[in-house]
C-alpha positions as semicolon CSV with decimal commas, in nm:
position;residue;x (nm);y (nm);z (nm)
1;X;-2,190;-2,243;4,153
2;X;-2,066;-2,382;4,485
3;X;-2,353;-2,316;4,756
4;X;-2,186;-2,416;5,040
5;X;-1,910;-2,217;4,994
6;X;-1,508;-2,270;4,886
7;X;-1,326;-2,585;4,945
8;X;-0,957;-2,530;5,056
9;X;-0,730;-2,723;4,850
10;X;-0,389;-2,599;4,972
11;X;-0,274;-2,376;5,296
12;X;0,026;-2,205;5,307
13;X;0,235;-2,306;5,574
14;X;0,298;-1,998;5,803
15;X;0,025;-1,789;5,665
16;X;-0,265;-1,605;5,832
17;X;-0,515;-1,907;5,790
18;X;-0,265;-2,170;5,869
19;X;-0,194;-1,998;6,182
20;X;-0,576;-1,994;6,225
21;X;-0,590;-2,360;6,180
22;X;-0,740;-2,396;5,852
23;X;-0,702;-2,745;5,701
24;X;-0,723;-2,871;5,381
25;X;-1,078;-3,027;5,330
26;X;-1,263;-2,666;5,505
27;X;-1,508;-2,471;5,327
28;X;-1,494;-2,109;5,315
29;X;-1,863;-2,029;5,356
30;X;-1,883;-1,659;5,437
31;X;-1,704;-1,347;5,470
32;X;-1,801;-1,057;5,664
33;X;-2,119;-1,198;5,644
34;X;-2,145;-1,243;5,258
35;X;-2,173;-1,562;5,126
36;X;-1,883;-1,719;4,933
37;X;-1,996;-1,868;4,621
38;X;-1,706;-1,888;4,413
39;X;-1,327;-1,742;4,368
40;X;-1,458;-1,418;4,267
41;X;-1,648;-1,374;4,585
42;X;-1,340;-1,477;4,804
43;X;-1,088;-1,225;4,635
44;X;-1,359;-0,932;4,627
45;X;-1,429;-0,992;5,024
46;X;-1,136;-1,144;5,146
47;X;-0,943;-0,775;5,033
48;X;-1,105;-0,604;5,327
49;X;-0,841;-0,538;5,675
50;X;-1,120;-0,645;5,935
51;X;-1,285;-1,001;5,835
52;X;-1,529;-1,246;5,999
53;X;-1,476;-1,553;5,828
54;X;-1,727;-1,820;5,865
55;X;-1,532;-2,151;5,795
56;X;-1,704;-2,532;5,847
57;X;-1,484;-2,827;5,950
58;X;-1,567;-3,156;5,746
59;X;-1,729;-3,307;6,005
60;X;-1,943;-3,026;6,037
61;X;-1,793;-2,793;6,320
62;X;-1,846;-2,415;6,268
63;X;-1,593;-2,168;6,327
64;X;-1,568;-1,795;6,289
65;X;-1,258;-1,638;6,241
66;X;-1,181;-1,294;6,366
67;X;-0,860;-1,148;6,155
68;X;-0,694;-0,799;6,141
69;X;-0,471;-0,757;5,861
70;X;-0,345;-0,526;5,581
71;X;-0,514;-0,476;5,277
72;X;-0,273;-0,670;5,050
73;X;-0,213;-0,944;5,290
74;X;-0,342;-1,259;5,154
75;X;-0,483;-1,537;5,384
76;X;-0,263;-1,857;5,238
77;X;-0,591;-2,032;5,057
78;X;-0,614;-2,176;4,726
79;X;-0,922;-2,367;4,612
80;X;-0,839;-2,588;4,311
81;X;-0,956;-2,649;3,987
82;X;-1,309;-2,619;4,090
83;X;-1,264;-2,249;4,221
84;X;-1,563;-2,111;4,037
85;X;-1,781;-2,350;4,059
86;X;-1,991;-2,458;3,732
87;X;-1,964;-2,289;3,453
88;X;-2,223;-2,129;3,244
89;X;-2,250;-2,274;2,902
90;X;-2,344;-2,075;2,601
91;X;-2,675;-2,084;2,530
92;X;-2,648;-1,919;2,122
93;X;-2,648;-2,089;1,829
94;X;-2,449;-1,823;1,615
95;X;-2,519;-1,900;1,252
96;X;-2,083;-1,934;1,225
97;X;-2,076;-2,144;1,544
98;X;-1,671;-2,301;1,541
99;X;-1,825;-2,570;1,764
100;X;-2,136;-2,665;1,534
101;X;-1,846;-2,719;1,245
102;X;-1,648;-2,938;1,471
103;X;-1,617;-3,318;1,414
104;X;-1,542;-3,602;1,686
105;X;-1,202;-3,733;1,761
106;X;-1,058;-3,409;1,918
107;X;-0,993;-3,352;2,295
108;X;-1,284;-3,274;2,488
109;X;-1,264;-2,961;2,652
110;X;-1,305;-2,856;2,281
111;X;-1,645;-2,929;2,276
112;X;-1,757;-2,710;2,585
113;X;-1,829;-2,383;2,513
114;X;-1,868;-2,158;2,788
115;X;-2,035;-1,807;2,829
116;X;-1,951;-1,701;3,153
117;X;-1,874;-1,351;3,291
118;X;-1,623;-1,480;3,557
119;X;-1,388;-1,689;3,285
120;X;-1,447;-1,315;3,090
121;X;-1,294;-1,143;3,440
122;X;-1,012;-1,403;3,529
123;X;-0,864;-1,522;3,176
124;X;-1,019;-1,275;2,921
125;X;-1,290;-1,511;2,744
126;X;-1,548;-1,347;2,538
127;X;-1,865;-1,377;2,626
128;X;-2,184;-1,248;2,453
129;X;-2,413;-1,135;2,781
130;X;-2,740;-1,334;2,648
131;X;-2,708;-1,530;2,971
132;X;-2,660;-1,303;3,254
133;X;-2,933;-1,165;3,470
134;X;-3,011;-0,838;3,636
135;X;-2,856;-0,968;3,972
136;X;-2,491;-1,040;3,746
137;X;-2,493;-0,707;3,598
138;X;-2,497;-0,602;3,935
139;X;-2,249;-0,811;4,095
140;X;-2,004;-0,729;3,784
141;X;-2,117;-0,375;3,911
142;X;-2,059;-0,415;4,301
143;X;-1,721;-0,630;4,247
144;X;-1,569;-0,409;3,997
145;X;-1,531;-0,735;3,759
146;X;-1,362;-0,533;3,485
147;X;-1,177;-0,565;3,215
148;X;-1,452;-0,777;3,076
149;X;-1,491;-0,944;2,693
150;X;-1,797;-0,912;2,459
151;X;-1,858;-1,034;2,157
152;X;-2,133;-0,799;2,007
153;X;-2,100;-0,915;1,650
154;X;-2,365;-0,645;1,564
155;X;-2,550;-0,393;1,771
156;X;-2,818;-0,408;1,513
157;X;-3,079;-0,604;1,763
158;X;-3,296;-0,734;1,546
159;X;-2,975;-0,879;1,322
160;X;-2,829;-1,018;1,635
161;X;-3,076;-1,208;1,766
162;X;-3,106;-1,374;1,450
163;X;-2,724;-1,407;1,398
164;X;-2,697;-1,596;1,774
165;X;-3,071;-1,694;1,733
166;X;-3,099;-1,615;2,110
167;X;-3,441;-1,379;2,157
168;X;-3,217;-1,202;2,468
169;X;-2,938;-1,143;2,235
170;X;-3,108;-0,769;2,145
171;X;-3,060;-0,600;2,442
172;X;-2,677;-0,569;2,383
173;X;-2,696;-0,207;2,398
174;X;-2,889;-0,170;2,703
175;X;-2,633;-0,445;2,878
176;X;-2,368;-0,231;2,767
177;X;-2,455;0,109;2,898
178;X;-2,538;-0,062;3,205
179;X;-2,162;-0,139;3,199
180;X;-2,033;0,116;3,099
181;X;-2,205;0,341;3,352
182;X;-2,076;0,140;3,615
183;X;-1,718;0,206;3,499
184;X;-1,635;-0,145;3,362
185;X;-1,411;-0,139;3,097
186;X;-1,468;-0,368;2,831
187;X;-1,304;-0,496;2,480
188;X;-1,562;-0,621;2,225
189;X;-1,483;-0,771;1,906
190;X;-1,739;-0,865;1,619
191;X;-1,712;-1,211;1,347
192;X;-1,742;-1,070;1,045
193;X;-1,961;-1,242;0,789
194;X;-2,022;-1,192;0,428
195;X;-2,293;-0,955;0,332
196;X;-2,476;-1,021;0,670
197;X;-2,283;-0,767;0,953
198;X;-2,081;-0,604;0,719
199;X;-2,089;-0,289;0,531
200;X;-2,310;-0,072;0,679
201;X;-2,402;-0,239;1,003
202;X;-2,025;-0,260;1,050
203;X;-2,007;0,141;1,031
204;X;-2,389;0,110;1,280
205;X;-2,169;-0,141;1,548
206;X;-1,865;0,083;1,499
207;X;-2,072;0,356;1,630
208;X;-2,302;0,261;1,871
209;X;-1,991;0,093;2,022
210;X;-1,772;0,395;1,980
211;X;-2,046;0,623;2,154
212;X;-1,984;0,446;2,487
213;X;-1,557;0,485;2,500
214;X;-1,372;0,536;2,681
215;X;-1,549;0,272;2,876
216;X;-1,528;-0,006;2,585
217;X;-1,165;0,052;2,531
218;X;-1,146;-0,130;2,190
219;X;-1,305;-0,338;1,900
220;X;-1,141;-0,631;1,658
221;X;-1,313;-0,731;1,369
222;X;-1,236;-1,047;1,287
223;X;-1,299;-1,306;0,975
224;X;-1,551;-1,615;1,017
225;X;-1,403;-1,931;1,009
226;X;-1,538;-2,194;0,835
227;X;-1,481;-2,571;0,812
228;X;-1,553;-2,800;0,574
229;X;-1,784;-2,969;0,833
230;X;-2,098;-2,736;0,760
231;X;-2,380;-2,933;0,679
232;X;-2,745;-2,821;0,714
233;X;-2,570;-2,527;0,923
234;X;-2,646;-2,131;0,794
235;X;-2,483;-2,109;0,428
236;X;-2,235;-1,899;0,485
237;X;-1,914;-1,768;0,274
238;X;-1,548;-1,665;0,348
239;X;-1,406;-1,348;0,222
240;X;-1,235;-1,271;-0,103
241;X;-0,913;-1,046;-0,132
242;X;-1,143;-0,731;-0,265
243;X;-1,396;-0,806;0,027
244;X;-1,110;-0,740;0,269
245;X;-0,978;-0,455;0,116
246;X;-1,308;-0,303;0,213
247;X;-1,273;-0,404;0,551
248;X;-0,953;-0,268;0,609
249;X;-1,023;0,069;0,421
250;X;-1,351;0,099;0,652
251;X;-1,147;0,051;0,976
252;X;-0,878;0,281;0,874
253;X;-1,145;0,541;0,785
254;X;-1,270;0,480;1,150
255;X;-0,942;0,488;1,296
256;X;-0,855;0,843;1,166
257;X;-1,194;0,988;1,297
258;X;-1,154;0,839;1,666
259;X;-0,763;0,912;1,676
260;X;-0,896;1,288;1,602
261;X;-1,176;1,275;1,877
262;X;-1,008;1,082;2,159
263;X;-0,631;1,006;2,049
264;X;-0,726;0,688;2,013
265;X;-0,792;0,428;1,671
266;X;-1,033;0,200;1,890
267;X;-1,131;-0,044;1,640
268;X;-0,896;-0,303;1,478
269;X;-0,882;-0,548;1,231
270;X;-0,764;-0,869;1,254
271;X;-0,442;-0,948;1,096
272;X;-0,599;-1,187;0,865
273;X;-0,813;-0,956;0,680
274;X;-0,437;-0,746;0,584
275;X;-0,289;-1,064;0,429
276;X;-0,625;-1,204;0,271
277;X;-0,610;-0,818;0,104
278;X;-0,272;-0,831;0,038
279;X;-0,177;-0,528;0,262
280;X;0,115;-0,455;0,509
281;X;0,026;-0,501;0,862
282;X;0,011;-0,132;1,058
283;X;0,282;-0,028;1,232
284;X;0,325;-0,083;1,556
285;X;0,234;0,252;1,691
286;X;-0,076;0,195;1,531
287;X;-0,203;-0,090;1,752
288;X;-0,234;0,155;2,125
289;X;-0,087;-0,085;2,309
290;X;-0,238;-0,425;2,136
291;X;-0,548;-0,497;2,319
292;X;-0,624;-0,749;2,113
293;X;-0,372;-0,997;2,100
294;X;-0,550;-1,298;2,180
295;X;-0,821;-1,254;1,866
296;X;-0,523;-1,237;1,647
297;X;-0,490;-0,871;1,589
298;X;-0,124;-0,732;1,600
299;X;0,045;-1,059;1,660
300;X;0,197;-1,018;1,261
301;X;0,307;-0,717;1,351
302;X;0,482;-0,839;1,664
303;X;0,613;-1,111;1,522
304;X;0,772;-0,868;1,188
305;X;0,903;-0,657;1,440
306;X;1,048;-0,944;1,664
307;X;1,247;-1,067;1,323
308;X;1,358;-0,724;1,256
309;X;1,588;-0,705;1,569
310;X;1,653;-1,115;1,553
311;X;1,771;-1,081;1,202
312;X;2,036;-0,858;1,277
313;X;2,245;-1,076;1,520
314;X;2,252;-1,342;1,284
315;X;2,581;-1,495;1,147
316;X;2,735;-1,515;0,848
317;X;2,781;-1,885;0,857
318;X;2,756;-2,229;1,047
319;X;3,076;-2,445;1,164
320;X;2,921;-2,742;0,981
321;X;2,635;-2,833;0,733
322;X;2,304;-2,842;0,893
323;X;1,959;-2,877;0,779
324;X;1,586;-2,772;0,949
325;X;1,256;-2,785;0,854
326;X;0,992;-2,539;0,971
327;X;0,631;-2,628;0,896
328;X;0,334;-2,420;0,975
329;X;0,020;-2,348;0,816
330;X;-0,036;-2,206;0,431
331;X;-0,115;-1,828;0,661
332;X;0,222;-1,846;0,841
333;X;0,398;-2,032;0,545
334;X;0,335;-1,653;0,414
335;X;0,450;-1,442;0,696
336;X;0,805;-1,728;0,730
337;X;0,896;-1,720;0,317
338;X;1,073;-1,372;0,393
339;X;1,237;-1,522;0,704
340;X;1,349;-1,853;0,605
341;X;1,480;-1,686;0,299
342;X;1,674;-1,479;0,511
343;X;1,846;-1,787;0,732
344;X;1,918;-1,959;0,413
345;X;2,170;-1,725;0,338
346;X;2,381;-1,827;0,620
347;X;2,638;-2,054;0,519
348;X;2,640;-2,446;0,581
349;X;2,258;-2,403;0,667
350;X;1,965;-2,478;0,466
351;X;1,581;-2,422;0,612
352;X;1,336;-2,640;0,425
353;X;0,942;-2,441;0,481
354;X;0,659;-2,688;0,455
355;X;0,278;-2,523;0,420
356;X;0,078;-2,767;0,573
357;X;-0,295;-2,789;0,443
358;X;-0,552;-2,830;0,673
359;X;-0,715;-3,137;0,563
360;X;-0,899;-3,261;0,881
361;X;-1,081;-2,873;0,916
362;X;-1,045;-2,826;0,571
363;X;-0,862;-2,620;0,333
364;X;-1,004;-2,258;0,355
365;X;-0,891;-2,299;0,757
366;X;-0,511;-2,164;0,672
367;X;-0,422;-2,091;1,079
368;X;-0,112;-2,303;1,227
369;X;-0,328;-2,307;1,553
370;X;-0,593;-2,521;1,390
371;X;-0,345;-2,772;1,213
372;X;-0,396;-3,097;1,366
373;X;-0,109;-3,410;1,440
374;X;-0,244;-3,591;1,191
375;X;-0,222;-3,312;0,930
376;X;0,146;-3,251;1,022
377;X;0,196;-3,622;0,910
378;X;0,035;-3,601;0,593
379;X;0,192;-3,312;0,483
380;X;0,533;-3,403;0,628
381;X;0,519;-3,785;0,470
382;X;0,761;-3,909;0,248
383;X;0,996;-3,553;0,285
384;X;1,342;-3,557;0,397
385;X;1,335;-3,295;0,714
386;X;1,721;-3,317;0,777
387;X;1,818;-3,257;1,146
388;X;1,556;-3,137;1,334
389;X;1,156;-3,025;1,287
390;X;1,047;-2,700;1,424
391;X;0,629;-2,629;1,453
392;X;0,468;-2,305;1,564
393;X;0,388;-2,330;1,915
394;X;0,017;-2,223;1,873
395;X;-0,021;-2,592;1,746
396;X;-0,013;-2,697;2,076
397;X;-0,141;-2,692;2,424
398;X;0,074;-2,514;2,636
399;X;0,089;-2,721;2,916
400;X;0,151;-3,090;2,789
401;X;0,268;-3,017;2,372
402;X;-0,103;-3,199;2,281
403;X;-0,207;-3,143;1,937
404;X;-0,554;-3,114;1,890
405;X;-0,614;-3,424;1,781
406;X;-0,457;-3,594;2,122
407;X;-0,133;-3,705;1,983
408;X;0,175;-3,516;2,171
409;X;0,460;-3,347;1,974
410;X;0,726;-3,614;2,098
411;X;0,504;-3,900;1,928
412;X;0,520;-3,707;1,586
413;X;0,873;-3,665;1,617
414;X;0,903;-4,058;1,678
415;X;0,648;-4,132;1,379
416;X;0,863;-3,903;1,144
417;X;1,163;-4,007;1,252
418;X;1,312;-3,650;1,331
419;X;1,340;-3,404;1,639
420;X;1,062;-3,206;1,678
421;X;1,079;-2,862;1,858
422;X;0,822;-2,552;1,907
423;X;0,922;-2,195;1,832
424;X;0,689;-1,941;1,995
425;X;0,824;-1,647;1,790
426;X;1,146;-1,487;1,524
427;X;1,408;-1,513;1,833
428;X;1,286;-1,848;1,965
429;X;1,325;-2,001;1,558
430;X;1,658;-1,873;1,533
431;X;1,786;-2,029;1,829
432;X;1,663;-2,333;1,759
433;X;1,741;-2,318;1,379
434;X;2,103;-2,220;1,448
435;X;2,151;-2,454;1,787
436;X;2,335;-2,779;1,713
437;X;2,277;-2,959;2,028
438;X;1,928;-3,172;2,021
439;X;1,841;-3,465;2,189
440;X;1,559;-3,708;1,996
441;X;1,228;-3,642;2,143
């Protein structure tokens, strides 16, 4: 963490600390006589109407600012990418570790994986607890840092500590109540792995974790992942279509019996585990809201019900021949077949779906969001893509359209030769399926 406090970055013109005379370049070293240690300290303190802010001038000057305001006036400061300061790393080495299966050659913020309870507060990262102190249950406590995300994986102690291999990794439970008696709310979610935290100590984690709601508001189950990058790592297995089946009939069973105490299902299974078993996704209703969108549990449904309403706008035909290819991974090729069937009904247009295999994770990794560039142009060589190439957005990173691998989505497009688009969803494909206009990336 920062120990000498915040380092403005910006001030907004005209705000309370630019009227002050706050500069770019200050540090932010205490409120009301609390120190300042990271962004989470600033927004919990700064919230008060009557402040004392202690605030030191790069060349050293002191300066205490007295400020009256209202409680939702903010003070004009942002901090920068550095705003909390350094991050905890995980300390675990979970027997189905992503990062462990991991090779080189992929951008490096992969490789860092961090267990920290402020990234769980500010963007919803799970975190597993096995590195936070007395004093940081306390400050989560104090500060009212809540939602917050845990992976549990098992409540079983024993079985967890030797599934992270982390001796702290037992006192889940305790961490928990903890928690939950301080009125943080919390989602958990547990990797599911073959014949280890299955079965019956899914039913054990169901309940222990059950016996604290309403404060932990939900729990996904979710499938391991494995690459084909696992040597000398825990032997480990991925599930088979009757494996899932069990999984789905054991969450529905615990559904029913928490919708009849609390009106609530509370655990959820990833959509995954439906398709690997060959089941429909629940309805939508089913889902309370989807608390879980971001570990992959609901997002089918979404996206069914997104193509429900799309598909009904759709014409009966194009002004002039046009062709599209849409290329995912063999999961989503899955979910699309009923969709692109759909479009190729439309006169004048023909939709070509490629099912890219995942060579570089290998083939048992089926998600778009783990295909890499180089993938897309093995899979893509040598085919005739017509007018225009459209890839799930999850392949990418939002900000700059960076596959995994480093390569951006405009140097694919130049490699294959074709314009190359994202779709984020049913109505987003459409648009771009049906849209004539493209410019070459």
């Amino acid at each position: 963490m920062i120990r000498n406090g915040l380092s403005v970055e910006k001030v907004a013109a005209g705000g309370i600390a630019h009227q002050l005379g706050v500069e770019p370049g200050d540090r932010i070293v205490e409120i009301n006589g609390q120190p300042v240690r990271d962004i989470v300290d600033y927004r919990f303190l700064s919230c008060a109407e009557k402040l004392n802010i202690l605030v030191v001038k790069p060349g050293g000057e002191s300066w205490l600012l007295d400020i009256e305001k209202d409680y939702e006036d903010s003070l004009g400061l942002e901090f920068g990418p550095r705003e909390l300061g350094r991050i905890k790393r995980c300390r675990n080495r979970c027997i189905f570790c992503f990062l462990d299966q991991m090779p080189g050659g992929l951008r490096s913020t992969l490789y860092f994986n961090d267990d920290d309870y402020r990234l769980s507060f500010t963007q919803g990262n799970f975190i597993t607890l096995t590195n936070v102190r007395r004093e940081d249950l306390e400050r989560i406590a104090g500060q009212r840092l809540s939602p917050l995300y845990i992976s549990v994986h098992t409540t079983n102690p024993v079985l967890r500590e030797k599934m992270l291999n982390n001796p702290r990794a037992g006192k889940i439970m305790e961490q928990l109540r903890f928690l939950a008696g301080a009125g943080i709310e919390m989602h958990a979610q547990a990797v599911l792995c073959p014949g280890i935290n299955d079965g019956p100590e899914l039913a054990r984690t169901i309940s222990d974790l059950y016996s604290l709601w309403p404060a932990v508001r939900s729990l996904a189950v979710v499938p391991v992942g494995l690459t084909r990058y696992r040597d000398k790592l825990y032997p480990l297995r991925i599930y088979n279509k009757e494996e899932a089946r069990e999984i789905t009939g054991l969450v529905r069973k615990w559904q029913r019996a928490c919708r009849r105490r609390a009106g609530h299902p509370f655990v959820f299974a990833a959509d995954e585990f439906y398709l690997l078993a060959g089941e429909p996704v629940p309805p939508a209703k089913d889902y309370a809201g989807f608390p879980q969108l971001e570990n992959g549990v609901g997002l089918v449904r979404l996206f069914g019900d997104e193509w429900a309403a799309t598909a009904k706008k759709l014409p009966a035909g194009l002004a002039r021949p046009r062709k599209v290819t849409v290329a995912t991974g063999k999961l989503g090729e899955e979910i699309l077949k009923p969709i692109v069937g759909r479009l190729n009904e439309i006169e004048n247009l023909e939709v070509q779906l490629i099912g890219v295999t995942n060579r570089f994770f290998g083939e048992t990794v089926t998600v778009a969001g783990l295909l890499t560039a180089q993938d897309l142009l093995a899979g893509l060589a040598g085919r005739k893509l017509g007018d225009l190439l459209i890839v799930p957005a999850v392949m990418l990173r939002e900000k700059d359209d960076v596959f995994l691998d480093g390569p951006t989505l405009p140097e694919v497009a130049r490699r294959l030769g074709v314009p190359a688009v994202k779709a984020g969803g049913p109505r987003e494909l459409c648009r771009l399926v049906l849209n004539t206009e493209w410019e070459v990336a």
